[in-house]
DRENTORKOL-3810 file (N, C-alpha, C; in nm, 4 decimals):
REM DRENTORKOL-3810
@n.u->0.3125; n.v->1.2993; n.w->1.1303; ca.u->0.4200; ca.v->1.2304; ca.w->1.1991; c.u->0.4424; c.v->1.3011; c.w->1.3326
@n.u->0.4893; n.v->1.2120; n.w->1.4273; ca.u->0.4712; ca.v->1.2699; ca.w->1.5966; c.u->0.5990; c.v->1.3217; c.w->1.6258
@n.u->0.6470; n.v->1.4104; n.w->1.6758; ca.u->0.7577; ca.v->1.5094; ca.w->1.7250; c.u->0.9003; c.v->1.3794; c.w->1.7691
@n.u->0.8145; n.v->1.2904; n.w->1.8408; ca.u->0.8789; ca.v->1.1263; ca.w->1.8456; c.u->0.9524; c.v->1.0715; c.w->1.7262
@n.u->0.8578; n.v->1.0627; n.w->1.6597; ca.u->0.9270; ca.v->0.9550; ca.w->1.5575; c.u->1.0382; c.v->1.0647; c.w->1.4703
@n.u->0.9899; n.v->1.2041; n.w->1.4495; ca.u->1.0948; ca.v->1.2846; ca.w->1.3954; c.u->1.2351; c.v->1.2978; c.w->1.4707
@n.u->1.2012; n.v->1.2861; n.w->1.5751; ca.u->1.3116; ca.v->1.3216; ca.w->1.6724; c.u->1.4130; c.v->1.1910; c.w->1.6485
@n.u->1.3443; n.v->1.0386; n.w->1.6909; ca.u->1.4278; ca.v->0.9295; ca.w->1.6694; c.u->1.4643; c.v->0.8753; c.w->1.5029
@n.u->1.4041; n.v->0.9336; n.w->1.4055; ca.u->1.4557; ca.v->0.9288; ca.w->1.2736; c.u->1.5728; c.v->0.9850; c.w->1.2942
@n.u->1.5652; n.v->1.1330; n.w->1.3073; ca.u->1.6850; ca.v->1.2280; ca.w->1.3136; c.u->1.7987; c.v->1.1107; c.w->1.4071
@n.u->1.7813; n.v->1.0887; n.w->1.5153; ca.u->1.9127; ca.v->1.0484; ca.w->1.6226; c.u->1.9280; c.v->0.9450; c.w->1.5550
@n.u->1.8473; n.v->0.8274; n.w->1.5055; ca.u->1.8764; ca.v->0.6796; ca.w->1.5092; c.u->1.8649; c.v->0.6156; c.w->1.3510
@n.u->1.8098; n.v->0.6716; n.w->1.2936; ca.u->1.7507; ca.v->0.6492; ca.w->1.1774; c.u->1.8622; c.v->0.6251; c.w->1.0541
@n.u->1.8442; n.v->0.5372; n.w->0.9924; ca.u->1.9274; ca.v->0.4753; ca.w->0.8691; c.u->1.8501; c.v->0.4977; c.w->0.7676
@n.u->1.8698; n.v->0.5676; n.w->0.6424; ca.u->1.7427; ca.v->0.5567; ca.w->0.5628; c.u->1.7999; c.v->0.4470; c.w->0.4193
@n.u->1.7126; n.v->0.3527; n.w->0.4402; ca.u->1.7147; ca.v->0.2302; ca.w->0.3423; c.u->1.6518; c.v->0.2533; c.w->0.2079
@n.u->1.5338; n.v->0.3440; n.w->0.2237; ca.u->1.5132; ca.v->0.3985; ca.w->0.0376; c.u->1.3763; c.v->0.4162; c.w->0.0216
@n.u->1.3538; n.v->0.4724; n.w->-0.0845; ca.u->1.2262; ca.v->0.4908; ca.w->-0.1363; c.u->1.1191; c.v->0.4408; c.w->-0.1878
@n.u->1.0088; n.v->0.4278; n.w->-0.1720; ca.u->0.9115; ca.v->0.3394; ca.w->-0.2919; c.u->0.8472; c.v->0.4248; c.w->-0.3841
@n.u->0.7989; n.v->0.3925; n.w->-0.4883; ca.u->0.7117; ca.v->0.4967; ca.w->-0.5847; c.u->0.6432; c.v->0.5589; c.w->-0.5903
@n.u->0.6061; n.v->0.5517; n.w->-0.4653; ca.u->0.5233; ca.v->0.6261; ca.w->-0.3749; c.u->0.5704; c.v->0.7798; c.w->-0.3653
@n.u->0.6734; n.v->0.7750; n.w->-0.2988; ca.u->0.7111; ca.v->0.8375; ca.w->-0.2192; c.u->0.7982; c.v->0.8336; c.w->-0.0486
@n.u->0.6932; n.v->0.7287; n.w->-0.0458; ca.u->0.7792; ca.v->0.6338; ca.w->0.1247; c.u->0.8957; c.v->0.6300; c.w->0.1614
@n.u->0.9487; n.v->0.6585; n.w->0.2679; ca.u->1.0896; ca.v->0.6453; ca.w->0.3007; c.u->1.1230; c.v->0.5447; c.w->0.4080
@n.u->1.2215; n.v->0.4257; n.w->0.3929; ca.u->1.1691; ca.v->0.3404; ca.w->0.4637; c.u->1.3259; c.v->0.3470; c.w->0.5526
@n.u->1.3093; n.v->0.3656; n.w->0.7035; ca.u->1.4514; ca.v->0.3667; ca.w->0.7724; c.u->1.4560; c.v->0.2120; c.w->0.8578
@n.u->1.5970; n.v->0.2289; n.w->0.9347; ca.u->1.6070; ca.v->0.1077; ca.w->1.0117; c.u->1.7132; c.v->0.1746; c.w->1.1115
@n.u->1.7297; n.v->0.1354; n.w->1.2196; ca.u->1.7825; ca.v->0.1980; ca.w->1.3027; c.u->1.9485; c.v->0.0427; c.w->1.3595
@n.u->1.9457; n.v->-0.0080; n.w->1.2321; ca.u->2.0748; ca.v->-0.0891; ca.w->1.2258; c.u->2.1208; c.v->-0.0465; c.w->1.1094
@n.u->2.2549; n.v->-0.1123; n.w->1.0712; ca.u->2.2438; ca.v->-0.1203; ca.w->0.8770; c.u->2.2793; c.v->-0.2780; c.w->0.8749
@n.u->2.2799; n.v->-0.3510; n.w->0.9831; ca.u->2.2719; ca.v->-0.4794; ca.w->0.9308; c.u->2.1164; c.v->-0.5693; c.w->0.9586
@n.u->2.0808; n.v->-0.5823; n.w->0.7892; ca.u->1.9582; ca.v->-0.6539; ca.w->0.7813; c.u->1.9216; c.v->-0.7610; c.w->0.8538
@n.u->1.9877; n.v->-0.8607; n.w->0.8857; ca.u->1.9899; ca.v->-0.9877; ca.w->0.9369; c.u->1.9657; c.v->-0.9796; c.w->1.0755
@n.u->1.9964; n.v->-0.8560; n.w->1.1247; ca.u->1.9403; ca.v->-0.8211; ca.w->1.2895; c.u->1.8000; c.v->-0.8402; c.w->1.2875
@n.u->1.7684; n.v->-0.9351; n.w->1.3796; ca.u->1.6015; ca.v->-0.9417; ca.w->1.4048; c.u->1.5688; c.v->-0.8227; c.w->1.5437
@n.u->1.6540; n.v->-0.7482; n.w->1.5764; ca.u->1.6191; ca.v->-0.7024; ca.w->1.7093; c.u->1.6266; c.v->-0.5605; c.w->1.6456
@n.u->1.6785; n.v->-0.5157; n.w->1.5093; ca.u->1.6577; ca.v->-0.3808; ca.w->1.4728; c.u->1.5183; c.v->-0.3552; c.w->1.4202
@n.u->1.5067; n.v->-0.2214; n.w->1.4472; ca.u->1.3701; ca.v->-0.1511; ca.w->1.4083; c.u->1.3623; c.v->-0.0980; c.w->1.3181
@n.u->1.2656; n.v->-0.1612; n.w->1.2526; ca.u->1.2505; ca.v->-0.0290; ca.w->1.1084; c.u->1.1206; c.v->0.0109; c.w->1.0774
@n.u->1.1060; n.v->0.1055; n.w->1.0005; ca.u->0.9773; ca.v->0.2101; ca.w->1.0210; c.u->0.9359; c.v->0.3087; c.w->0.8871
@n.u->0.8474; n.v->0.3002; n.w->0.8529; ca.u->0.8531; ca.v->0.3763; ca.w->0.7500; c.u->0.7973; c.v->0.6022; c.w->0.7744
@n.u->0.8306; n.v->0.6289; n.w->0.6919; ca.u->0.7739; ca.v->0.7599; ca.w->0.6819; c.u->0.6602; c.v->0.7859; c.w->0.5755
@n.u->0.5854; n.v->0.7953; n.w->0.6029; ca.u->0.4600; ca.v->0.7929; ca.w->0.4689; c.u->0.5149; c.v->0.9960; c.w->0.3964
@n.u->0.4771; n.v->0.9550; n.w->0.3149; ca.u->0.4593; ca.v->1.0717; ca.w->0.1805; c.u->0.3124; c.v->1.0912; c.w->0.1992
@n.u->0.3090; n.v->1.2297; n.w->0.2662; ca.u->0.1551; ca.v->1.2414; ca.w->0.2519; c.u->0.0883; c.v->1.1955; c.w->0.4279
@n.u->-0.0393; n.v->1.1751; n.w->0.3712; ca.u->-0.1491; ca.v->1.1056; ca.w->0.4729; c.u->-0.1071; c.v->0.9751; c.w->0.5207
@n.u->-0.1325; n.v->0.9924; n.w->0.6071; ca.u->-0.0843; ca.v->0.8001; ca.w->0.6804; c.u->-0.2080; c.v->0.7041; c.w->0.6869
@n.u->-0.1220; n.v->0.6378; n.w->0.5922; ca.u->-0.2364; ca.v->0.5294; ca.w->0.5584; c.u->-0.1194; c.v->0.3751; c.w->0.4870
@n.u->-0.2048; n.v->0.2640; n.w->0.5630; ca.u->-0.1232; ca.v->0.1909; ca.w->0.5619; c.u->-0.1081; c.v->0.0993; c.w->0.4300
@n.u->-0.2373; n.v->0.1163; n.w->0.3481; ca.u->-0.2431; ca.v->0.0467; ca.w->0.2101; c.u->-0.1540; c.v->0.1264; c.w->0.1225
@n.u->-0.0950; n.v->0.2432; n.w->0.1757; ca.u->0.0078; ca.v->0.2685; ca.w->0.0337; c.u->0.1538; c.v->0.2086; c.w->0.0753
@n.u->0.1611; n.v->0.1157; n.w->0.1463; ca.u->0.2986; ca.v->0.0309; ca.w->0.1141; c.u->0.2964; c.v->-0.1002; c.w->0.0714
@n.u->0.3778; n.v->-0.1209; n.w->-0.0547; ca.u->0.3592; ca.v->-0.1801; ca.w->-0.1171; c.u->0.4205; c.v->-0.3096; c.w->-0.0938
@n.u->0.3876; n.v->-0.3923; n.w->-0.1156; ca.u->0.3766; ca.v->-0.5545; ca.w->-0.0707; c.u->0.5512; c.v->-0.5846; c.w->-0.0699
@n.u->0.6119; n.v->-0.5504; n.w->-0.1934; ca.u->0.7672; ca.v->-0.5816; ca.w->-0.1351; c.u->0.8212; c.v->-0.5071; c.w->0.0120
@n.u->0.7574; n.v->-0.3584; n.w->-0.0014; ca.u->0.8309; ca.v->-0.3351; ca.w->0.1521; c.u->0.7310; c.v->-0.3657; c.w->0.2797
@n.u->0.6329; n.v->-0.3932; n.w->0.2252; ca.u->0.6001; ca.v->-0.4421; ca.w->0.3788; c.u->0.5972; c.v->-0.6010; c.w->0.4320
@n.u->0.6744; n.v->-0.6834; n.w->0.3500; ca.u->0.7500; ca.v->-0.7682; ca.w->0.3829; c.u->0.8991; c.v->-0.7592; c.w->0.4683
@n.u->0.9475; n.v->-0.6325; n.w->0.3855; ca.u->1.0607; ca.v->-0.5924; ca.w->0.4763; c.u->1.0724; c.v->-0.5593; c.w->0.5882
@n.u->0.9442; n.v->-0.4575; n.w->0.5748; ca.u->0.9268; ca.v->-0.4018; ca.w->0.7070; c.u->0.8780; c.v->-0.4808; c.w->0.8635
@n.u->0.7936; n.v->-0.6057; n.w->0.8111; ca.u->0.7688; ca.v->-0.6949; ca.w->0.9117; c.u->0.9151; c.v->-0.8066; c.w->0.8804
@n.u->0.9774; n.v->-0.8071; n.w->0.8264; ca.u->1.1226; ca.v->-0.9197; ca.w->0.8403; c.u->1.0910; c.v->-1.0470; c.w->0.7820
@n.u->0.9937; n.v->-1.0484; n.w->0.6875; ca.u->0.9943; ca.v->-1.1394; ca.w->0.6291; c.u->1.0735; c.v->-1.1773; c.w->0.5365
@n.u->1.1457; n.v->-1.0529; n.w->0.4899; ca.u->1.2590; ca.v->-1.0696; ca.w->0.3710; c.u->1.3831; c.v->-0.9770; c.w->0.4676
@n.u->1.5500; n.v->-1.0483; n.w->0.4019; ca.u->1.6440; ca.v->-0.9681; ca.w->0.5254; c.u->1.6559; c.v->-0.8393; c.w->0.4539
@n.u->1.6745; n.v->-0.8284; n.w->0.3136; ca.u->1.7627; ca.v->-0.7108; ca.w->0.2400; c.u->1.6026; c.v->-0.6606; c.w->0.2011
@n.u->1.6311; n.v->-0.5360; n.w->0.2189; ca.u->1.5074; ca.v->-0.3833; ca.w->0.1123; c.u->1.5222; c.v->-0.4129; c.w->0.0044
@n.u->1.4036; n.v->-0.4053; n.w->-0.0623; ca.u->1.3560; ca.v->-0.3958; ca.w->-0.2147; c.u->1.4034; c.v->-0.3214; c.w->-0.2751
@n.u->1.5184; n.v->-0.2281; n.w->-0.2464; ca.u->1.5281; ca.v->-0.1220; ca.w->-0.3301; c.u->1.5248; c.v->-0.1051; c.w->-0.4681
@n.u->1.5841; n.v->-0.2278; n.w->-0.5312; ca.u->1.5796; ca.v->-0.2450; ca.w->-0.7088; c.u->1.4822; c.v->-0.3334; c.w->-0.7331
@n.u->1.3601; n.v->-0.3197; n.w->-0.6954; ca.u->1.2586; ca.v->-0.4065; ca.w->-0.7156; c.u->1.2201; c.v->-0.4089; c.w->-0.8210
@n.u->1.1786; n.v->-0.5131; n.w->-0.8960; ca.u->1.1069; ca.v->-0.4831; ca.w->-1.0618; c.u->1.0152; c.v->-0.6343; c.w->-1.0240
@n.u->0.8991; n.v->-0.6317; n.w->-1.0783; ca.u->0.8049; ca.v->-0.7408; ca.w->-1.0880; c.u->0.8748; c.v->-0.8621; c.w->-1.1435
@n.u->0.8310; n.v->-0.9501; n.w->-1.1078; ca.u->0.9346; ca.v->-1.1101; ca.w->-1.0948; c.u->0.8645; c.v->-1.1703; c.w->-1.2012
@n.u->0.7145; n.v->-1.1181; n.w->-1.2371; ca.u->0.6344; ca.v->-1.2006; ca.w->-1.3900; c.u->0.5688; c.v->-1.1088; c.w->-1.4223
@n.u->0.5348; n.v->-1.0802; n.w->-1.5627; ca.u->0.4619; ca.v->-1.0238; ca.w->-1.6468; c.u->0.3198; c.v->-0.9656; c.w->-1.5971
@n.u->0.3058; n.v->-1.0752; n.w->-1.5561; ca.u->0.1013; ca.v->-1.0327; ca.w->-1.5401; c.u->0.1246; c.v->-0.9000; c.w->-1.3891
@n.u->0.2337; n.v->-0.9185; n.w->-1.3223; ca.u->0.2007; ca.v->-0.8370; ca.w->-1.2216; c.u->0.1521; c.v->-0.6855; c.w->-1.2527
@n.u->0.0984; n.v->-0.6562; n.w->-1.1403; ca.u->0.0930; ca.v->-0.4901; ca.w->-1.1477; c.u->0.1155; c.v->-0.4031; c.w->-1.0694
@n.u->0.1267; n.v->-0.2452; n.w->-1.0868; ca.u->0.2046; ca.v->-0.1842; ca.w->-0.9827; c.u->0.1121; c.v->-0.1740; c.w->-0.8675
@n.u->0.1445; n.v->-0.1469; n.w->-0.7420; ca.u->0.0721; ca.v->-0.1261; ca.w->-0.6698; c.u->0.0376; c.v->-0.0153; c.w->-0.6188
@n.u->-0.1491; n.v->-0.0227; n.w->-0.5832; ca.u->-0.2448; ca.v->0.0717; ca.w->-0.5973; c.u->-0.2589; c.v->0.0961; c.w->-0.4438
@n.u->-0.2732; n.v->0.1716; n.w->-0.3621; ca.u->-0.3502; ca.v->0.2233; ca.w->-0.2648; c.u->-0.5071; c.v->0.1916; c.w->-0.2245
@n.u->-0.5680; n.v->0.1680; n.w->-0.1285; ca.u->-0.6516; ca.v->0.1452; ca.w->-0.1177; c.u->-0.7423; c.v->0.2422; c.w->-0.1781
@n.u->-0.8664; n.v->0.2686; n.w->-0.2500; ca.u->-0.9068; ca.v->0.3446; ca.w->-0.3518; c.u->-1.0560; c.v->0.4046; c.w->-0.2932
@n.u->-1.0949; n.v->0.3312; n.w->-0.2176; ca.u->-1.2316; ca.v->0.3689; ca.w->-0.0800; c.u->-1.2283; c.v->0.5284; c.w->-0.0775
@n.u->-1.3174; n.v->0.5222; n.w->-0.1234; ca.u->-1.3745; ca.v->0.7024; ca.w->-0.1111; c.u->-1.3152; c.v->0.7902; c.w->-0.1733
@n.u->-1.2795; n.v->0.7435; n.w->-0.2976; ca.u->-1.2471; ca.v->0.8424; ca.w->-0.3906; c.u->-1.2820; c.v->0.8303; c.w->-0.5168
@n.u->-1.2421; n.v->0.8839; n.w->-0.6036; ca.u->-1.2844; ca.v->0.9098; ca.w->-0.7708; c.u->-1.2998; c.v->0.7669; c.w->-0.7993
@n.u->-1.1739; n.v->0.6632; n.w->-0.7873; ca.u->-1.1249; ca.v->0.6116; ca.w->-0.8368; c.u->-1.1557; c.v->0.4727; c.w->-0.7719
@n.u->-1.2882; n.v->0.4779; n.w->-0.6639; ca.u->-1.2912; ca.v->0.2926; ca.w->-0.5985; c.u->-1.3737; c.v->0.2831; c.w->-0.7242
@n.u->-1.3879; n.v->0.1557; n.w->-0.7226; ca.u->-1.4172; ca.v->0.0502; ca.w->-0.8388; c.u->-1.5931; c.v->0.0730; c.w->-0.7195
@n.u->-1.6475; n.v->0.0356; n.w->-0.8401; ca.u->-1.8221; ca.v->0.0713; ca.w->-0.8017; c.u->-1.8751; c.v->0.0006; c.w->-0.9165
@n.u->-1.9863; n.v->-0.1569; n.w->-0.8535; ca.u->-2.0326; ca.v->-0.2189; ca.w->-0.9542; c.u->-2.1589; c.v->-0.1281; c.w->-1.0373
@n.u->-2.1563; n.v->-0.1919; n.w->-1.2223; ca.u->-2.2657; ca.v->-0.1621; ca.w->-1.2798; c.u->-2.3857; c.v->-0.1258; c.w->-1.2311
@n.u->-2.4143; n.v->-0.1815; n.w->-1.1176; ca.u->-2.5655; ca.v->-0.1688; ca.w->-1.0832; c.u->-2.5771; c.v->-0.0762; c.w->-0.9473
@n.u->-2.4154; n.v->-0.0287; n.w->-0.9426; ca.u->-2.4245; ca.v->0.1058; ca.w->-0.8431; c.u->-2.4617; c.v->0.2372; c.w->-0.9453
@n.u->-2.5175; n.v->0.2669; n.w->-0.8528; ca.u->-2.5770; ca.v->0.4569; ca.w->-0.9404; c.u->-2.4559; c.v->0.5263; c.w->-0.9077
@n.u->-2.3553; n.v->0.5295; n.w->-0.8342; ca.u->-2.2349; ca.v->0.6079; ca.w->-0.8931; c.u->-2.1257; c.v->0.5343; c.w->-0.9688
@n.u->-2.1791; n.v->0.4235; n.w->-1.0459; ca.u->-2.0970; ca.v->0.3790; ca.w->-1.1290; c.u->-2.0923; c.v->0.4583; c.w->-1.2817
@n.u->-1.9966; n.v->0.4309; n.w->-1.3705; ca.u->-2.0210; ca.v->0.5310; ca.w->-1.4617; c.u->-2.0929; c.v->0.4675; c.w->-1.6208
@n.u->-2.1475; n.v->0.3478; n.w->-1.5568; ca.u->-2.2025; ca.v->0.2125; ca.w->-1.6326; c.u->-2.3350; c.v->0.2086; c.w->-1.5986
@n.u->-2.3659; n.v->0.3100; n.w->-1.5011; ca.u->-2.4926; ca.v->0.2358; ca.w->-1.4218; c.u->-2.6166; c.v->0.3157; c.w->-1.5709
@n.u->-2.7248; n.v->0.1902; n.w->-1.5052; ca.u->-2.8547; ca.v->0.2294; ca.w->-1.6238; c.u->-2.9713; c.v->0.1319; c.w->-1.5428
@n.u->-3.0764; n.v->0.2273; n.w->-1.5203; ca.u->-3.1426; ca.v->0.1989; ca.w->-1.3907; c.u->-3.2160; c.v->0.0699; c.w->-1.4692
@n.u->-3.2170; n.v->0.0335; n.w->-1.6546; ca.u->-3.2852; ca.v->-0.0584; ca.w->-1.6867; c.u->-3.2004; c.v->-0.1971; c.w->-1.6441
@n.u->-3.0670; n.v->-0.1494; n.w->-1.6128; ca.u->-2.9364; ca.v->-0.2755; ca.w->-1.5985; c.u->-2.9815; c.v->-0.3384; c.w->-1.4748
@n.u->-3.0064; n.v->-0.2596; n.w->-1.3516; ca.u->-3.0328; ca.v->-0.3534; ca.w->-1.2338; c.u->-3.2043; c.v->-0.4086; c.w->-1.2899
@n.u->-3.2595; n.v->-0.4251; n.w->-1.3729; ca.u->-3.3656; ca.v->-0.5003; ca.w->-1.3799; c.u->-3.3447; c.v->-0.6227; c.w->-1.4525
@n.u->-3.2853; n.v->-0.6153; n.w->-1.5223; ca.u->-3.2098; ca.v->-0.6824; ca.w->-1.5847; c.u->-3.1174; c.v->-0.8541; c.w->-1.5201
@n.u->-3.0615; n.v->-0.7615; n.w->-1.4214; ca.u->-2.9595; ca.v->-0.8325; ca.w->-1.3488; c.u->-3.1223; c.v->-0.9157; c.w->-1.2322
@n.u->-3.1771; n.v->-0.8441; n.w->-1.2137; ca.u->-3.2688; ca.v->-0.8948; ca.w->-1.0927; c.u->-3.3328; c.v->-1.0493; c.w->-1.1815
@n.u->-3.3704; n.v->-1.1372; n.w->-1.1035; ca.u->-3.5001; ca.v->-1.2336; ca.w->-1.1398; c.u->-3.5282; c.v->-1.3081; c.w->-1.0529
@n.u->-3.6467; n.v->-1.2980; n.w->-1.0053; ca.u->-3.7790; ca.v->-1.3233; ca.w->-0.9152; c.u->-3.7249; c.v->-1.5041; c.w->-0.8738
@n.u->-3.7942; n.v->-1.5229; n.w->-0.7753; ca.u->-3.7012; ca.v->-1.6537; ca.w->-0.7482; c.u->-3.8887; c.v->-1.7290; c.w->-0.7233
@n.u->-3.9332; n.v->-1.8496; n.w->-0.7998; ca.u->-4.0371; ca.v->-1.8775; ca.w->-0.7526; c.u->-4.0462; c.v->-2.0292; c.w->-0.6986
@n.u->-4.0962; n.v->-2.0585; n.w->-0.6246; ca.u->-4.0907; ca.v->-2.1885; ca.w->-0.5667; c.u->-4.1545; c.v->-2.3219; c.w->-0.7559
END
């Protein structure tokens, strides 16, 4: 975070709340319905923009007036939200990748078949 944005958190900054993250999400009004106030988040961690999660970054672009703060999933099937997962333990890597933990070099032969006129 830039000496900037610490500085105008500190002077201007409203803090509207947390995500499960960690995220701290401010606004520099406390009335939501202002389209001319700014709001901004603080990342927890590394800055990266896939760890905010779809209710607040609706907020954060003004698509919704009031913060998510008591957010709970609206249907069953939902799920919590994940971070983008690219280059770590944890990206999803098909069967027929060799760092998958499925992979079996007889599987991509398997999967292959010859295409003949």
């Amino acid at each position: 975070m830039s000496i900037g944005t610490k500085l105008y958190t500190w002077l201007y900054g409203k803090k509207v709340g947390t995500d499960e993250i960690g995220n701290k999400y401010y606004t520099n009004n406390g009335n939501h319905n202002d389209l001319n106030a700014k709001r901004w988040v603080i990342f927890n961690g590394k800055i990266e923009a896939s760890k905010i999660p779809p209710h607040w970054h609706a907020w954060l672009h003004k698509s919704v007036d009031e913060p998510p703060i008591n957010y709970s999933h609206k249907y069953s099937w939902q799920k919590d939200h994940k971070p983008n997962m690219t280059g770590t333990k944890e990206a999803h890597f098909p069967p027929s990748n060799p760092l998958s933990k499925d992979y079996k070099l007889d599987h991509i032969k398997a999967d292959y078949e010859s295409w003949s006129p």
